[in-house]
C-alpha positions in Angstrom: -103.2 -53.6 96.0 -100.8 -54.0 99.0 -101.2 -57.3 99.4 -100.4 -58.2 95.8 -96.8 -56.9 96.2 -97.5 -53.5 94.2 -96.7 -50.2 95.9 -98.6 -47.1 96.0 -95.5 -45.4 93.9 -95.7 -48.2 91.5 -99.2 -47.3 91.1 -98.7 -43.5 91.2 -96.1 -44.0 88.0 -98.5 -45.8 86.8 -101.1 -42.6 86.6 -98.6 -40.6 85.2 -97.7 -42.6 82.5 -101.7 -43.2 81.5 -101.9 -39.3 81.8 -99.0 -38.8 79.6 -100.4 -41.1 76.9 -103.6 -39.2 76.6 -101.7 -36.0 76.3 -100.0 -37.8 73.6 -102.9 -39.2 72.0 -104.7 -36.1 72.1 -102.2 -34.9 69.9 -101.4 -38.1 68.0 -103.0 -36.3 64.2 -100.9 -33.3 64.5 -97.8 -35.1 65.6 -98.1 -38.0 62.9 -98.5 -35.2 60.1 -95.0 -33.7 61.5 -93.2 -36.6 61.5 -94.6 -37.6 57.8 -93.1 -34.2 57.0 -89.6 -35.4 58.6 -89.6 -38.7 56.7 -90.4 -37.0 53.6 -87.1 -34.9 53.8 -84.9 -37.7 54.6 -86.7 -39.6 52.1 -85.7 -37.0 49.5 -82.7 -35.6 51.1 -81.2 -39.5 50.9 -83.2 -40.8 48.4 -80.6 -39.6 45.4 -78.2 -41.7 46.8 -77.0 -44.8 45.2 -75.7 -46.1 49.1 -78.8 -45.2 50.8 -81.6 -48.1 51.1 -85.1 -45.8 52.0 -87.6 -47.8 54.3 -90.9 -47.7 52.9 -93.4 -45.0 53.7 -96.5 -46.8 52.5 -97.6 -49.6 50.5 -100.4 -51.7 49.5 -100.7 -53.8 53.1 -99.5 -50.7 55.5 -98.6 -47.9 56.3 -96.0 -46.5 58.7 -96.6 -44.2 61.8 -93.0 -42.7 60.9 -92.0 -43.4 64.2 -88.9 -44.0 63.1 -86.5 -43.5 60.0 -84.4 -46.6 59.7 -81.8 -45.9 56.9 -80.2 -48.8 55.4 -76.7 -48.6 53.8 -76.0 -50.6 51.1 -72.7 -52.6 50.8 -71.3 -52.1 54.2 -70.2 -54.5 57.0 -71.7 -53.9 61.0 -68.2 -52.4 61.8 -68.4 -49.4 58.6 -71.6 -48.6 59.5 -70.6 -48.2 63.3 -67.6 -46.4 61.8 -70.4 -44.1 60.1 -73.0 -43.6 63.2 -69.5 -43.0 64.9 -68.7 -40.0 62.4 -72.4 -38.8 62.5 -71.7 -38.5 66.5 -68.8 -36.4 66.0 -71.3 -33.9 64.2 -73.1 -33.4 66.9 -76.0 -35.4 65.7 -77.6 -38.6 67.5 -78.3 -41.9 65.6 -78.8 -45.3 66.9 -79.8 -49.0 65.6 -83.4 -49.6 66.6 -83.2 -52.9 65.4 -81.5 -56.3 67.1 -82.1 -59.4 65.9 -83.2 -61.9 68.8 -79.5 -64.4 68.4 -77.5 -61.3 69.1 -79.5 -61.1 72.1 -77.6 -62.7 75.3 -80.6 -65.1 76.6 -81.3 -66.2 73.5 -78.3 -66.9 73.1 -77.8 -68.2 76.2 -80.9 -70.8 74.7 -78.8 -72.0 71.6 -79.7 -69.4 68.6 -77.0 -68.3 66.5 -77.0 -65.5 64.6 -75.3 -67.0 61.4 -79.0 -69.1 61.0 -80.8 -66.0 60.5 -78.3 -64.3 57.5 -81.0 -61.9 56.6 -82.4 -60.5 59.9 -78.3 -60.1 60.5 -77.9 -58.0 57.0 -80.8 -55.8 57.7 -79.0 -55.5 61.6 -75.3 -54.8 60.3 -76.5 -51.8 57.4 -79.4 -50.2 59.7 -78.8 -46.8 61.3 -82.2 -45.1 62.9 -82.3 -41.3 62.0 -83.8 -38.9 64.7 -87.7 -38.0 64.0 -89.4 -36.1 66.7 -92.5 -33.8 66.5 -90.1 -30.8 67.2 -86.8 -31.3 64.8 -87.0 -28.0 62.7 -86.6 -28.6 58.5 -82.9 -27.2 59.2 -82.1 -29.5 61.5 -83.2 -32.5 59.6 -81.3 -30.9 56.8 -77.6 -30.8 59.5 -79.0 -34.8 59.6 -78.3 -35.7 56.3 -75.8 -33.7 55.5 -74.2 -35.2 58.6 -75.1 -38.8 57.2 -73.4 -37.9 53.8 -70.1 -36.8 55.0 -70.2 -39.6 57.3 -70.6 -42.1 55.0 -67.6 -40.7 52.2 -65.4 -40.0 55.4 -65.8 -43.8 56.1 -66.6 -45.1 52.7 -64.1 -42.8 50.5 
C-alpha cells in the first residue's frame, strides 16, 4: 500500500469508518422507523400551514429514508428565509440548507454556469430550510422545532 502513496493511518480511518457503517447498518430498521416517526410530526406539526411546502414522504416511484426533512417556504426570497433559519438559531435550534444547486457552486462557476439558467433548481434553493432528524430527537424536542420554525417565520414574515 506504501508504495501507492496511501498511509497506514489513511488505511486505519479507513477500518473505522467500515466498522462504523456496520454498526450503523446493523441498526438501520430501527433507526429508519424513528426517523419516520420524526417526519411524521413535522409533517403534521407544519402541515396546517398555508406557508409551509411538506416534502413528500412516499409516492408511487419512491420512497424516502427520511434522512432529512427539507421544509420549503412558500413565497419568500433566499434573504427571508435566511432571515428565518437566522431566527430559528436564536432559539436555540439548528437548521441548515442541504441543498445547493451546482451554478452557485464556485468551480462551476468558475466553468461558465449561471444560476439565472436554472430558475427552478434556484426557487427550490432560495425557500429550502433542512429541519434536524436524528434517531435520538425526543417528540418534545421536535415539538421546540416547529414551534421554533413558526415564530420564526411570523417574526420575519409578520
Amino acid at each position: 500500500i506504501r508504495f501507492l502513496g496511501v498511509t497506514n493511518c489513511v488505511v486505519q480511518r479507513g477500518i473505522w469508518k467500515a466498522a462504523i457503517g456496520l454498526v450503523e447498518l446493523a441498526r438501520y430498521a430501527e433507526t429508519l422507523t424513528r426517523r419516520k416517526e420524526i417526519f411524521e410530526q413535522y409533517a403534521i406539526g407544519l402541515g396546517s400551514e398555508p406557508w409551509a411546502e411538506i416534502p413528500v414522504r412516499e409516492d408511487a416511484h419512491r420512497v424516502s429514508c427520511c434522512h432529512l426533512f427539507q421544509l420549503n417556504i412558500k413565497g419568500v426570497t433566499e434573504a427571508q428565509r435566511d432571515a428565518i433559519m437566522q431566527e430559528i438559531f436564536e432559539q436555540d435550534i439548528a437548521v441548515n440548507v442541504h441543498f445547493q444547486p451546482l451554478p452557485l457552486l464556485t468551480a462551476y462557476k468558475n466553468l461558465g454556469y449561471d444560476i439565472a439558467n436554472y430558475p427552478v433548481a434556484y426557487d427550490k434553493y432560495s425557500r429550502e430550510i433542512s429541519l434536524p432528524i436524528y434517531y435520538n430527537l425526543t417528540e418534545e424536542q421536535v415539538e421546540m422545532v416547529i414551534q421554533a420554525v413558526k415564530v420564526a417565520y411570523h417574526r420575519v414574515m409578520g
